[in-house]
C-alpha positions as MATLAB code, in Angstrom:
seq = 'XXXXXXXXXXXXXXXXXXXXXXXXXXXXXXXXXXXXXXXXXXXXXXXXXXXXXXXXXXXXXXXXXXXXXXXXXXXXXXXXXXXXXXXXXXXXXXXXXXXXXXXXXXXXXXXXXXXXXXX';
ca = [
       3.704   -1.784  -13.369;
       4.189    1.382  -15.169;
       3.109   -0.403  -18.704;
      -0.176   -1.161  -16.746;
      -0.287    2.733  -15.535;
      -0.029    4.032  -18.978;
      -2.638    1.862  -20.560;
      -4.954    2.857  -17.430;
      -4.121    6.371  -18.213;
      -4.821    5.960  -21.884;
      -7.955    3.865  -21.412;
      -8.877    7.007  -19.235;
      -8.446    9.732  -21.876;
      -9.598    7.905  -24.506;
     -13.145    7.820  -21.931;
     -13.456   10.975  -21.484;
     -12.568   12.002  -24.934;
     -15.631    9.599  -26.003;
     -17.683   11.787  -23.415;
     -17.208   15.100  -25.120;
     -19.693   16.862  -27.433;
     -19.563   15.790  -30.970;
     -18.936   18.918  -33.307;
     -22.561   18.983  -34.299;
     -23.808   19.997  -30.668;
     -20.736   22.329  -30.438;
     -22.164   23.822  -33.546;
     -25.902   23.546  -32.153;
     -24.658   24.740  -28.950;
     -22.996   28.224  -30.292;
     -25.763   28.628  -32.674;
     -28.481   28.505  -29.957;
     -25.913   30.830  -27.787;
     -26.338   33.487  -30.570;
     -30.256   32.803  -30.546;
     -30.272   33.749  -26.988;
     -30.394   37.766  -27.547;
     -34.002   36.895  -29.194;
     -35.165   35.699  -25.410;
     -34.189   39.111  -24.504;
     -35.398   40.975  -26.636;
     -38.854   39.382  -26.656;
     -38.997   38.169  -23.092;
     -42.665   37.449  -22.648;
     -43.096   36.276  -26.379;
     -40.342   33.853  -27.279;
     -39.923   31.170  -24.883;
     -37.090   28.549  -26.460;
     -35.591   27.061  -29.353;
     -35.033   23.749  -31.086;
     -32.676   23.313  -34.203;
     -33.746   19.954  -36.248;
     -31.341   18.735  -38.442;
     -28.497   21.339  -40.025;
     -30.863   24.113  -41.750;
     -34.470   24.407  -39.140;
     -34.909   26.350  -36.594;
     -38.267   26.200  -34.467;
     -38.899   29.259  -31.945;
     -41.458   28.114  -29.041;
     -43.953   31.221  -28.482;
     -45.901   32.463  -26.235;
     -49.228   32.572  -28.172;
     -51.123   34.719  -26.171;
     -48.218   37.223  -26.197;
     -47.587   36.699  -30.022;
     -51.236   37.346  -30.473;
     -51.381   40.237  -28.369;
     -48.495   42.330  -30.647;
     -49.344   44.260  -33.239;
     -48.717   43.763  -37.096;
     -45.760   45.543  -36.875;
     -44.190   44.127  -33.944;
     -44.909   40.426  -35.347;
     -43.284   41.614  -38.492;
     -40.140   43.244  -36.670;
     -39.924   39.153  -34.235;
     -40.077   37.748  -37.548;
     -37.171   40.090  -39.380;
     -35.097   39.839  -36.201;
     -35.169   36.174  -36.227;
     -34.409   35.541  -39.401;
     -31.664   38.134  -39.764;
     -30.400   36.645  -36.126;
     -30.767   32.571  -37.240;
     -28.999   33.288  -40.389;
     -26.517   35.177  -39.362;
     -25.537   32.665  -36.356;
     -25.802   30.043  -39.278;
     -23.257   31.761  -41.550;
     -20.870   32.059  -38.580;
     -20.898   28.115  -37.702;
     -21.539   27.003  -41.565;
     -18.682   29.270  -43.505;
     -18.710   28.638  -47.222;
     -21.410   26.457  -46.785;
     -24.954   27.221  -48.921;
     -28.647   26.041  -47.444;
     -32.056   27.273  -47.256;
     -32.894   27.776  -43.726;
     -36.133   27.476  -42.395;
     -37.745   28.704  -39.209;
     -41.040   27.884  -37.914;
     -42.675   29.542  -35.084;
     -44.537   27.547  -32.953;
     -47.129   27.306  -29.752;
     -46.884   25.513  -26.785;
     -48.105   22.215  -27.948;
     -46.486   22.314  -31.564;
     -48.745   24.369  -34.061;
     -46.831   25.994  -36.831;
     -47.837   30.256  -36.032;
     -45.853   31.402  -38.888;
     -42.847   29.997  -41.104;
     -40.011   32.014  -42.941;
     -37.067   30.788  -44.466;
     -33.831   31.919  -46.164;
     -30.775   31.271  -48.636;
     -27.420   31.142  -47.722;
];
């Protein structure tokens, strides 16, 4: 009986093992974490992200907000973004070299603006 228990048990944790994240969301899931501070900081303009494959980012605007900021203020999302994504990249990529590309976009998918990055 106790040969049956410790398969059971093994079966078990092998389950829930299977269940876990795979270390690409863990890597998606604390980049997106360190994305977060952009929500913030633009409350009413930046609404969520998406990361697609390894190296793009896509920020979901708010387009009547985006359109409403001025020149400056576009520039400064844009700068703060990029700084932000690559920096959050760096952290979960070490040693690792990419161009990184981010693409603003509008509620039903238009590219806004792009920018992108080397590592």
């Amino acid at each position: 009986m106790t040969d049956v228990r410790r398969l059971l048990n093994i079966a078990l944790a092998a389950t829930l093992a299977a269940c876990g994240p795979t270390p690409q969301e863990r890597v998606h899931a604390a980049e997106l974490n360190d994305l977060a501070a952009l929500k913030r900081q633009y409350p009413d303009v930046v609404m969520g992200f998406d990361l697609r494959h390894d190296d793009t980012l896509i920020i979901s605007l708010d387009l009547q907000q985006y359109i409403a900021m001025d020149d400056d203020a576009i520039a400064a999302l844009k700068r703060a973004s990029l700084a932000r994504w690559r920096s959050a990249w760096i952290a979960e990529h070490p040693h690792e070299h990419a161009v990184l590309q981010l693409h603003f976009i509008d509620f039903i998918g238009r590219r806004v603006a792009d920018e992108t990055t080397r590592v």
